[in-house]
PDB file of N, CA, C and O in Angstrom:
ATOM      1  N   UNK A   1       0.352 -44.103 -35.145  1.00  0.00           N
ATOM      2  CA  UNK A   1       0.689 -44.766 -33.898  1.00  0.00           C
ATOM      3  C   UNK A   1       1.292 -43.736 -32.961  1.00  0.00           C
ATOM      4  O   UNK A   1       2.089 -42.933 -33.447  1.00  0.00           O
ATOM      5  N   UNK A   2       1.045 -43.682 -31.875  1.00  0.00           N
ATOM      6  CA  UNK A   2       1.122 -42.497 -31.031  1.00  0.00           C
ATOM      7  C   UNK A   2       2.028 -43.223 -29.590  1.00  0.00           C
ATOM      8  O   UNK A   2       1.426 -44.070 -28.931  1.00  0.00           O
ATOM      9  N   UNK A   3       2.781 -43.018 -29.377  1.00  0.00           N
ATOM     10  CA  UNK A   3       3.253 -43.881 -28.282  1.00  0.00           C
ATOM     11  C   UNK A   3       3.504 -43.271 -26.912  1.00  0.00           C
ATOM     12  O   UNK A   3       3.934 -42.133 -27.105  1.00  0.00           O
ATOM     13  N   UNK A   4       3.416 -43.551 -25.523  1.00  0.00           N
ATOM     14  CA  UNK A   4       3.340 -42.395 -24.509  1.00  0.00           C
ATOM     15  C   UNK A   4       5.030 -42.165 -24.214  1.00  0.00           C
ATOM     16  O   UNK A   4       5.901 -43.033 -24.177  1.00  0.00           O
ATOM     17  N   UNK A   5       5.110 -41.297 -24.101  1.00  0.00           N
ATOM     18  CA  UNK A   5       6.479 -40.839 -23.512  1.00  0.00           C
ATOM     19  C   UNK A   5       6.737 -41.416 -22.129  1.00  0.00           C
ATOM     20  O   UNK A   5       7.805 -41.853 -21.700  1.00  0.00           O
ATOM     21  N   UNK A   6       5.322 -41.323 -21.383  1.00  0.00           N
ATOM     22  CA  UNK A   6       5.671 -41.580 -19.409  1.00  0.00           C
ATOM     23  C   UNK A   6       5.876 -42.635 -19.637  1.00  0.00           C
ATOM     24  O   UNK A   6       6.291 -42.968 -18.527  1.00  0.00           O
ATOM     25  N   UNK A   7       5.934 -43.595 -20.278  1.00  0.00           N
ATOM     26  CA  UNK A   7       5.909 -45.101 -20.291  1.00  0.00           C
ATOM     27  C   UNK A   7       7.333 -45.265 -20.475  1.00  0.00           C
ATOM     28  O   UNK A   7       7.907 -46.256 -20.024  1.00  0.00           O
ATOM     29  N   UNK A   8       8.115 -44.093 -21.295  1.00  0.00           N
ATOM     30  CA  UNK A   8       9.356 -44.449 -21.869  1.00  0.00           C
ATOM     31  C   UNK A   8      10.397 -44.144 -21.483  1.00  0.00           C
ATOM     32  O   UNK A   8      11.403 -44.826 -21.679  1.00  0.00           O
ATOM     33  N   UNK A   9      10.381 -43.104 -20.879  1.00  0.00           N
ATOM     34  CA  UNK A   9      10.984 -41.942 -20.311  1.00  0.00           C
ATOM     35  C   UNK A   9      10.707 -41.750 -18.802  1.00  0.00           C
ATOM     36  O   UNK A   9       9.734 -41.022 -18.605  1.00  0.00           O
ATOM     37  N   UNK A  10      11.372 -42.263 -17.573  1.00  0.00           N
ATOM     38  CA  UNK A  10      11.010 -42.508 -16.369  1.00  0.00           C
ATOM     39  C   UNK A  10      10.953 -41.454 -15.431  1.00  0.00           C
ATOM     40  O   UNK A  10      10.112 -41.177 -14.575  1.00  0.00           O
ATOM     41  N   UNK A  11      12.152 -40.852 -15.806  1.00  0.00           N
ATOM     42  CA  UNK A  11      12.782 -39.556 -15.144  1.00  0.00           C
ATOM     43  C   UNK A  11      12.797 -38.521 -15.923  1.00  0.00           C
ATOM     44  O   UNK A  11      13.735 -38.661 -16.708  1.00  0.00           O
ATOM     45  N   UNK A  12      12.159 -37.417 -16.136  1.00  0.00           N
ATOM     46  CA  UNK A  12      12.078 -36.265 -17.135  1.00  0.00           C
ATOM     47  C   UNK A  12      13.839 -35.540 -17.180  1.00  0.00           C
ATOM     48  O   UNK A  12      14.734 -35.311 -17.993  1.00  0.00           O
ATOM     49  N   UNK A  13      13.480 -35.377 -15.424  1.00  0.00           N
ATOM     50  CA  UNK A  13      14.630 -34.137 -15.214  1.00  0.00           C
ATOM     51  C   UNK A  13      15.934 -34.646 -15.367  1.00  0.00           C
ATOM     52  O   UNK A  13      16.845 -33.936 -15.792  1.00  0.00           O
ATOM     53  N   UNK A  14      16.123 -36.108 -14.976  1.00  0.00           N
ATOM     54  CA  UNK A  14      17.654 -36.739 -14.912  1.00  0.00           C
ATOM     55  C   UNK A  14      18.216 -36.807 -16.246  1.00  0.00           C
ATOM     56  O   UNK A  14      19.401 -36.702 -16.562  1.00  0.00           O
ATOM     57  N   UNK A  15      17.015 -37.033 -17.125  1.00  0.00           N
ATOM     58  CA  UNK A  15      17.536 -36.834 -18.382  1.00  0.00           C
ATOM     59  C   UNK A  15      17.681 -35.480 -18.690  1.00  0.00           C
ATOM     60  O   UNK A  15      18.760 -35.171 -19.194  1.00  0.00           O
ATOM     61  N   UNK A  16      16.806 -34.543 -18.500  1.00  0.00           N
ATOM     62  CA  UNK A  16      17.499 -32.785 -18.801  1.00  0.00           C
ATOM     63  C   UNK A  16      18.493 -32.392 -18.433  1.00  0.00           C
ATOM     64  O   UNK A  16      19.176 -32.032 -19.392  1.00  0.00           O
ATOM     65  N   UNK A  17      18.963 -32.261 -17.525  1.00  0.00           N
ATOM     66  CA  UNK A  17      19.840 -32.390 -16.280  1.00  0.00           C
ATOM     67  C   UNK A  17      21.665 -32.974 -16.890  1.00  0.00           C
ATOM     68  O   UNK A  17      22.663 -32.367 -17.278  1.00  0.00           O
ATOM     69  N   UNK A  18      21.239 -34.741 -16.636  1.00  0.00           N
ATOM     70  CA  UNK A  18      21.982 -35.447 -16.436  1.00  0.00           C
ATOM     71  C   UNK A  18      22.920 -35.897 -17.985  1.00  0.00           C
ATOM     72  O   UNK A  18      24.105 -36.035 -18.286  1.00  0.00           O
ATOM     73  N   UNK A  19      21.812 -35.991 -18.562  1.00  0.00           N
ATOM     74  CA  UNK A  19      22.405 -36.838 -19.871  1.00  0.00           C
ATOM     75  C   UNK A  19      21.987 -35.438 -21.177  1.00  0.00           C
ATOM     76  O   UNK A  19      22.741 -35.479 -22.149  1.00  0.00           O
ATOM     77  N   UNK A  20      21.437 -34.862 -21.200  1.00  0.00           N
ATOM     78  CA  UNK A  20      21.176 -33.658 -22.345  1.00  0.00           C
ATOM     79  C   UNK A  20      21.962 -32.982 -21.573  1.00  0.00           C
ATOM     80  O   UNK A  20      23.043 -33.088 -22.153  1.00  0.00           O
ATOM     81  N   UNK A  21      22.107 -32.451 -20.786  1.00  0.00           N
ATOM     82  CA  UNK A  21      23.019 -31.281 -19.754  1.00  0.00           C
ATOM     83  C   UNK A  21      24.359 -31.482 -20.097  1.00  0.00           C
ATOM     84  O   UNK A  21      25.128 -30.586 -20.443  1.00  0.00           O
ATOM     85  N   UNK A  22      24.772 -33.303 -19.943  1.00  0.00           N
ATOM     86  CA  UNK A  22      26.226 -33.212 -20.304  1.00  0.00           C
ATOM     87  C   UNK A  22      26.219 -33.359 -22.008  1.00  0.00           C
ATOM     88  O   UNK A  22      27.229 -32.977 -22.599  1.00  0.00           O
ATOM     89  N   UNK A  23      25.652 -33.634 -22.397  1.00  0.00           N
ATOM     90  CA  UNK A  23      26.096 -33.742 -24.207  1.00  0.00           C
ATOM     91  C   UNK A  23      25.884 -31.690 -24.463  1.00  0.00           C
ATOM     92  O   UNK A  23      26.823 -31.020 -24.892  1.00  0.00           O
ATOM     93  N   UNK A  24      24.842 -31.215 -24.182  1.00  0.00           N
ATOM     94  CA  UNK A  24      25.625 -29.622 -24.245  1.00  0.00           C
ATOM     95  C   UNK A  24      26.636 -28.876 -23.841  1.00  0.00           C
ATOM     96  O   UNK A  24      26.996 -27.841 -24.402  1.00  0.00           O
ATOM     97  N   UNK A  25      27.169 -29.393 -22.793  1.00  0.00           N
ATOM     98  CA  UNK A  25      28.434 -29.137 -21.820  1.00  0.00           C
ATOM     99  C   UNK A  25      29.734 -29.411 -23.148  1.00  0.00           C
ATOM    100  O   UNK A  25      30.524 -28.556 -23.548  1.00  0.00           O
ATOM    101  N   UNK A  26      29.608 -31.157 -23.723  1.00  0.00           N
ATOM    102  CA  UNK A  26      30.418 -31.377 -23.974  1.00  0.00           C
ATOM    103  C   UNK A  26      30.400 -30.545 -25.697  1.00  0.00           C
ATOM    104  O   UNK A  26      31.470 -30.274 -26.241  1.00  0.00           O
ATOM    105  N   UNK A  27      29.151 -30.253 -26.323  1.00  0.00           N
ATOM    106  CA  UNK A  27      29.026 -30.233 -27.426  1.00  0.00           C
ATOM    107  C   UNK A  27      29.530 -28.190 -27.489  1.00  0.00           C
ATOM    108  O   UNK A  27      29.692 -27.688 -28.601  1.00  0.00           O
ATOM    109  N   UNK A  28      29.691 -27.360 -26.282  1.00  0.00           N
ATOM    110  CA  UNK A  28      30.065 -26.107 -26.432  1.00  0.00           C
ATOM    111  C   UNK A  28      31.296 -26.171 -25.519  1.00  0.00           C
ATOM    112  O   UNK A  28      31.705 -25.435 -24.621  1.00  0.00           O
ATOM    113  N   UNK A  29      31.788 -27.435 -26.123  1.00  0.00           N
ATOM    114  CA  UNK A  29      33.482 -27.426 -25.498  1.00  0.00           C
ATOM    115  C   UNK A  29      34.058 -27.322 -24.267  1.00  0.00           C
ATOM    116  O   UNK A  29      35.227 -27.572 -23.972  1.00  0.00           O
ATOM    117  N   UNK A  30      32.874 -26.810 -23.325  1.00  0.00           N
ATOM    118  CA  UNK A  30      33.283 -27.272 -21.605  1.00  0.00           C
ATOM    119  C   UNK A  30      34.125 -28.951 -21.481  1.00  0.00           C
ATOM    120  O   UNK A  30      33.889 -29.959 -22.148  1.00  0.00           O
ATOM    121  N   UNK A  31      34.987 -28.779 -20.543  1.00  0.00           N
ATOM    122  CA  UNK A  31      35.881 -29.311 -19.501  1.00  0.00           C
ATOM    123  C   UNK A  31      34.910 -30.486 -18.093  1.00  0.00           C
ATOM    124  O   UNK A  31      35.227 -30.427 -16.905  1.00  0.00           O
ATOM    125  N   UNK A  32      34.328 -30.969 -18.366  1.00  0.00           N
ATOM    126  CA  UNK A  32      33.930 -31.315 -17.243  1.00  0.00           C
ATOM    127  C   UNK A  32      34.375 -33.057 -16.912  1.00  0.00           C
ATOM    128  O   UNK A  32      34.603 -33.869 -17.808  1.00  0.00           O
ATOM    129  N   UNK A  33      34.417 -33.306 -15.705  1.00  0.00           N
ATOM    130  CA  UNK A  33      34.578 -34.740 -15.307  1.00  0.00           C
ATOM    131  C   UNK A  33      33.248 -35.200 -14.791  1.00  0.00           C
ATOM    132  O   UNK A  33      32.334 -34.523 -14.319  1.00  0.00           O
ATOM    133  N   UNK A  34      33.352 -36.786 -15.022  1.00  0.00           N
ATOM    134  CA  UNK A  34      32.183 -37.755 -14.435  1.00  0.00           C
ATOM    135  C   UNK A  34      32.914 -38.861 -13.594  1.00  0.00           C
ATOM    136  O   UNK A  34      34.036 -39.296 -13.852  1.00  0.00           O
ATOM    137  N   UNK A  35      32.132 -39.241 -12.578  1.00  0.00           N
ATOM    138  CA  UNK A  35      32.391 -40.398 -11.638  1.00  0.00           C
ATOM    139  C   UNK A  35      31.895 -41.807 -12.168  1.00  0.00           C
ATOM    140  O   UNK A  35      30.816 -42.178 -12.629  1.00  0.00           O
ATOM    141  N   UNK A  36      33.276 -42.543 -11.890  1.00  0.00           N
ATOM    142  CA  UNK A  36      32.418 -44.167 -12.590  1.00  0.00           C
ATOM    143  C   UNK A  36      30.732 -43.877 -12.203  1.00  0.00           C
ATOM    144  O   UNK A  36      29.860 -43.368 -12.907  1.00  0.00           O
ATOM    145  N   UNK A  37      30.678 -44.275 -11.160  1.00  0.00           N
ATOM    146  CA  UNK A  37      29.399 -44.625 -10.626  1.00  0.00           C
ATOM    147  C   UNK A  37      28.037 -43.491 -11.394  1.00  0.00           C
ATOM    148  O   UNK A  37      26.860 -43.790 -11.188  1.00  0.00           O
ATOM    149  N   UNK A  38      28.345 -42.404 -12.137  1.00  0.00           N
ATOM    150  CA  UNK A  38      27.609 -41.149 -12.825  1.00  0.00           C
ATOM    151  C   UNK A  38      27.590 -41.823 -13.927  1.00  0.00           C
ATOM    152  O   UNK A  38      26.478 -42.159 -14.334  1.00  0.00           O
ATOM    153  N   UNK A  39      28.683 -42.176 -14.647  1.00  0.00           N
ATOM    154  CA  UNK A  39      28.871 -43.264 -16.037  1.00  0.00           C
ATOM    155  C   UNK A  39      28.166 -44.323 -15.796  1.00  0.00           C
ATOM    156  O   UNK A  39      27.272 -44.452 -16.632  1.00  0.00           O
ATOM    157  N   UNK A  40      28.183 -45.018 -15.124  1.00  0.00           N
ATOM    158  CA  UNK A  40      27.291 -46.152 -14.857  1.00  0.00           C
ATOM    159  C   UNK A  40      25.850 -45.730 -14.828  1.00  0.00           C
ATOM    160  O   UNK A  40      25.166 -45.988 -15.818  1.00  0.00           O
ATOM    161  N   UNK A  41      25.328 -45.126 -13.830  1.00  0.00           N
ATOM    162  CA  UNK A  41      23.716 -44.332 -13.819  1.00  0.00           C
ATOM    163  C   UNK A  41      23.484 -44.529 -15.115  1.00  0.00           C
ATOM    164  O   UNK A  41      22.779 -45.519 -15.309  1.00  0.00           O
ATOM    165  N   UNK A  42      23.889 -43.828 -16.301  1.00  0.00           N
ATOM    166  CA  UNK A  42      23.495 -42.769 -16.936  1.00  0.00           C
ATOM    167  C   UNK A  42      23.875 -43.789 -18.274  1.00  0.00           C
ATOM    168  O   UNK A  42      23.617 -43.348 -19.394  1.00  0.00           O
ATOM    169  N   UNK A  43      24.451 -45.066 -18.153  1.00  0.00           N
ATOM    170  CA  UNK A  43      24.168 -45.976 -18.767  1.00  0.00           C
ATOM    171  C   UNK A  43      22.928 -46.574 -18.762  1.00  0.00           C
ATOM    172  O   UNK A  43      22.146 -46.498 -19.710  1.00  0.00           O
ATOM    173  N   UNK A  44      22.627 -47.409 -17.315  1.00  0.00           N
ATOM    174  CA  UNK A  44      21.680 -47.982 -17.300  1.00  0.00           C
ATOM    175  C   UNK A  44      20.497 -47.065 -17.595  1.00  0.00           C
ATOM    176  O   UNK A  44      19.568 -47.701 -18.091  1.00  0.00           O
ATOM    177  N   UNK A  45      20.199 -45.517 -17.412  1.00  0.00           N
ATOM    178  CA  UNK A  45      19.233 -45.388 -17.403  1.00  0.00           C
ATOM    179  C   UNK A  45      18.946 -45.182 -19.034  1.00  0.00           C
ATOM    180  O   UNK A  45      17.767 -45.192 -19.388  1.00  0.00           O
ATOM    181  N   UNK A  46      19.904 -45.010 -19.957  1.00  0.00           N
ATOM    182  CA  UNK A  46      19.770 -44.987 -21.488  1.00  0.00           C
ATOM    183  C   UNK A  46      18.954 -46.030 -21.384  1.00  0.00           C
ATOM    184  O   UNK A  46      17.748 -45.987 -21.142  1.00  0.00           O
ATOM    185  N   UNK A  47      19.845 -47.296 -21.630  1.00  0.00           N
ATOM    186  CA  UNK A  47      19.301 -49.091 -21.555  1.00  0.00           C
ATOM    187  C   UNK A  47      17.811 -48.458 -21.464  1.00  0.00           C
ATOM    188  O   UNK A  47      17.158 -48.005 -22.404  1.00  0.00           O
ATOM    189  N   UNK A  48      17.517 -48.521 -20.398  1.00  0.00           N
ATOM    190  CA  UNK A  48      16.043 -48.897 -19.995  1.00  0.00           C
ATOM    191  C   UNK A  48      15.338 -47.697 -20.736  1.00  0.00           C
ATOM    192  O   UNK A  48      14.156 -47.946 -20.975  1.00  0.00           O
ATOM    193  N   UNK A  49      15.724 -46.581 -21.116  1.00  0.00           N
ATOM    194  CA  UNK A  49      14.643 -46.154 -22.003  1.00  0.00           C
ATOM    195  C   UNK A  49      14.866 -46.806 -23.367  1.00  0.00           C
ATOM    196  O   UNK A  49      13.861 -46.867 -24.075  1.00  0.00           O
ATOM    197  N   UNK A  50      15.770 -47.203 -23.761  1.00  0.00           N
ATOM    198  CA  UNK A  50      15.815 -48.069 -25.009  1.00  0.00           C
ATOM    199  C   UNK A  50      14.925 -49.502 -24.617  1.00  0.00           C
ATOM    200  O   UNK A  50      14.105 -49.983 -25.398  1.00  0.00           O
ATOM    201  N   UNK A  51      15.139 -49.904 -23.695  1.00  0.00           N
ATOM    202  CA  UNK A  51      14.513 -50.990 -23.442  1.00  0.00           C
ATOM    203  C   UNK A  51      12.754 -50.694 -23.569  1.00  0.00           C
ATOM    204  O   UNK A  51      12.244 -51.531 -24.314  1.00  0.00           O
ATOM    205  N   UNK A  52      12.103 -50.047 -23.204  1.00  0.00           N
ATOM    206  CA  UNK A  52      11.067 -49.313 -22.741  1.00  0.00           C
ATOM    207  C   UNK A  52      10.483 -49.050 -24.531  1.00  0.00           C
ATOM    208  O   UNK A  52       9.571 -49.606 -25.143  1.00  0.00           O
ATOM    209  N   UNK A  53      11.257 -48.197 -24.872  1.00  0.00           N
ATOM    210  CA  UNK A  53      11.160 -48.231 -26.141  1.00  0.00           C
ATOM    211  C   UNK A  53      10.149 -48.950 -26.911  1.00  0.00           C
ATOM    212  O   UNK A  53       8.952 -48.813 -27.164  1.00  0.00           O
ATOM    213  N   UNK A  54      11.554 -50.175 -27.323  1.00  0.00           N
ATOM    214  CA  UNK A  54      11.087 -51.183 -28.009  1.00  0.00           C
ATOM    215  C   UNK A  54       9.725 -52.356 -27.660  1.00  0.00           C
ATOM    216  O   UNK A  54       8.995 -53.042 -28.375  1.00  0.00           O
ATOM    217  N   UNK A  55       9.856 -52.152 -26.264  1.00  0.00           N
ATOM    218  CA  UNK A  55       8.270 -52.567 -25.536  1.00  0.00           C
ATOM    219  C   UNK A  55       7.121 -52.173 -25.932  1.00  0.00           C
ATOM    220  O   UNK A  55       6.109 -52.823 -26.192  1.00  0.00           O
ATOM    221  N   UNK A  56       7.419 -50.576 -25.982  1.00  0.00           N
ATOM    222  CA  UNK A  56       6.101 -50.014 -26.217  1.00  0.00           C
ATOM    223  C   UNK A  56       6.120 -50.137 -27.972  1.00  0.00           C
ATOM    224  O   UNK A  56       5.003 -50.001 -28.472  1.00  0.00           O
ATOM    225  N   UNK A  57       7.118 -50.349 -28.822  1.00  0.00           N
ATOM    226  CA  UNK A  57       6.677 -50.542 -30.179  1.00  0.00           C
ATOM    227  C   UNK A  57       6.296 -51.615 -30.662  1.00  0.00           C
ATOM    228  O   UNK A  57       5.385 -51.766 -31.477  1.00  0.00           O
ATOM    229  N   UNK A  58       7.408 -52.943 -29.880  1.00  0.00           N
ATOM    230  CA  UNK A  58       6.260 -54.144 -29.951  1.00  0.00           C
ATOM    231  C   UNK A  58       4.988 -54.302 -29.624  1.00  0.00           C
ATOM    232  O   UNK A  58       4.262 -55.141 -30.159  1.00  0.00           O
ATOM    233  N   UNK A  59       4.540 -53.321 -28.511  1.00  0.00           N
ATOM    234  CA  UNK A  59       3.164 -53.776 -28.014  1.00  0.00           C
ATOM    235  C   UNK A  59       2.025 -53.034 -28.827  1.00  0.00           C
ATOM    236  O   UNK A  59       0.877 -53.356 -29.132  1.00  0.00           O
ATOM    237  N   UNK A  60       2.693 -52.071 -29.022  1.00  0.00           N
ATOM    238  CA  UNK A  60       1.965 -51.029 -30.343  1.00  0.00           C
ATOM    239  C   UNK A  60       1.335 -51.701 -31.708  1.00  0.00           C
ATOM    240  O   UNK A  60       0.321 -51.542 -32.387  1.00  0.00           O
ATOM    241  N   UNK A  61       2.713 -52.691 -31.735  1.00  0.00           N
ATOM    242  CA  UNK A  61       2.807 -53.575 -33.502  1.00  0.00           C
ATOM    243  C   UNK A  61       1.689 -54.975 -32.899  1.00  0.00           C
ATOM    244  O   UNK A  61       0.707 -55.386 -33.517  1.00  0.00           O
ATOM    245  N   UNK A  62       2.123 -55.431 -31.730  1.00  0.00           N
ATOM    246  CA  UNK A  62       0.979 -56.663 -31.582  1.00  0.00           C
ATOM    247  C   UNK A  62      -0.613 -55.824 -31.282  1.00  0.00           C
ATOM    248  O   UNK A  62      -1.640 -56.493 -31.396  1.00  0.00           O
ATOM    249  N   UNK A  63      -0.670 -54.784 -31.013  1.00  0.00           N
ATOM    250  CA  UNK A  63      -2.057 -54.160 -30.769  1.00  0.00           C
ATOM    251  C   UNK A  63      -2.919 -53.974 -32.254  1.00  0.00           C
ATOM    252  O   UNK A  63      -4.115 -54.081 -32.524  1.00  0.00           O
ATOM    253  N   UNK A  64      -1.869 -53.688 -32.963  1.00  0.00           N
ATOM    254  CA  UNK A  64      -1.769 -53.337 -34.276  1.00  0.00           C
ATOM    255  C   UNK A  64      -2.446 -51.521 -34.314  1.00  0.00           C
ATOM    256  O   UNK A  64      -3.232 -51.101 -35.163  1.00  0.00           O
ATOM    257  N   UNK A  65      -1.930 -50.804 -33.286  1.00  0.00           N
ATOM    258  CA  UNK A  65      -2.302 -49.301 -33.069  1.00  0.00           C
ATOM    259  C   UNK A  65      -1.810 -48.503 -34.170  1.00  0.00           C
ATOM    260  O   UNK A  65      -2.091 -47.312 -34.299  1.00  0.00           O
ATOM    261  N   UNK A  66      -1.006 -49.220 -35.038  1.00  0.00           N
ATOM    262  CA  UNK A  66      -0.723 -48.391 -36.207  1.00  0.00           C
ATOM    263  C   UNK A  66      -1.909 -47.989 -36.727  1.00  0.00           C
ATOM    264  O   UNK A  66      -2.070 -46.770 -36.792  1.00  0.00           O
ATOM    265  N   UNK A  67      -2.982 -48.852 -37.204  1.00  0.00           N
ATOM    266  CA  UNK A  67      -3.506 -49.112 -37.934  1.00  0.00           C
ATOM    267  C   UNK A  67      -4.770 -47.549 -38.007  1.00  0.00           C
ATOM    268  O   UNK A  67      -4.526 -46.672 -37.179  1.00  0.00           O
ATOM    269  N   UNK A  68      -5.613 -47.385 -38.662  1.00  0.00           N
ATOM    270  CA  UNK A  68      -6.428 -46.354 -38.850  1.00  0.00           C
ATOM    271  C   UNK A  68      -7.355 -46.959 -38.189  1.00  0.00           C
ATOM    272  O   UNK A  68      -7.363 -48.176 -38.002  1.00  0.00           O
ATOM    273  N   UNK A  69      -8.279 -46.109 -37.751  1.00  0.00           N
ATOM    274  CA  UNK A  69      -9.598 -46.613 -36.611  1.00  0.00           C
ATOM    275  C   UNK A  69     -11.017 -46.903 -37.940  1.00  0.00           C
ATOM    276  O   UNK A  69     -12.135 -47.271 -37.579  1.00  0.00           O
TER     277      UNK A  69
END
């Protein structure tokens, strides 16, 4: 089962950037601050690739695309 990424993943860069950018920041011990409203973004935009996600695996599982051709 092969699932598309563009489907899942809306924004490439906001996630390089935004949300991988700060978990390396935080994970080599940098200092940095976020704005509610940056915390918020960067919530919802998790959500919806989780959301997105599970769409495309339900629709995968009702297609039954697992399956061998």
């Amino acid at each position: 089962m092969t699932l598309d990424p563009d489907k899942i993943i809306p924004d490439r860069s906001y996630l390089d950037e935004s949300i991988v950018g700060a978990r390396n920041r935080i994970a080599h011990g940098d200092y940095f601050t976020i704005s509610d409203d940056q915390l918020v973004r960067a919530i919802q935009y998790v959500l919806e690739i989780m959301r997105q996600f599970r769409t495309e695996v339900e629709n995968s599982v009702a297609l039954q695309k697992y399956l061998r051709a």
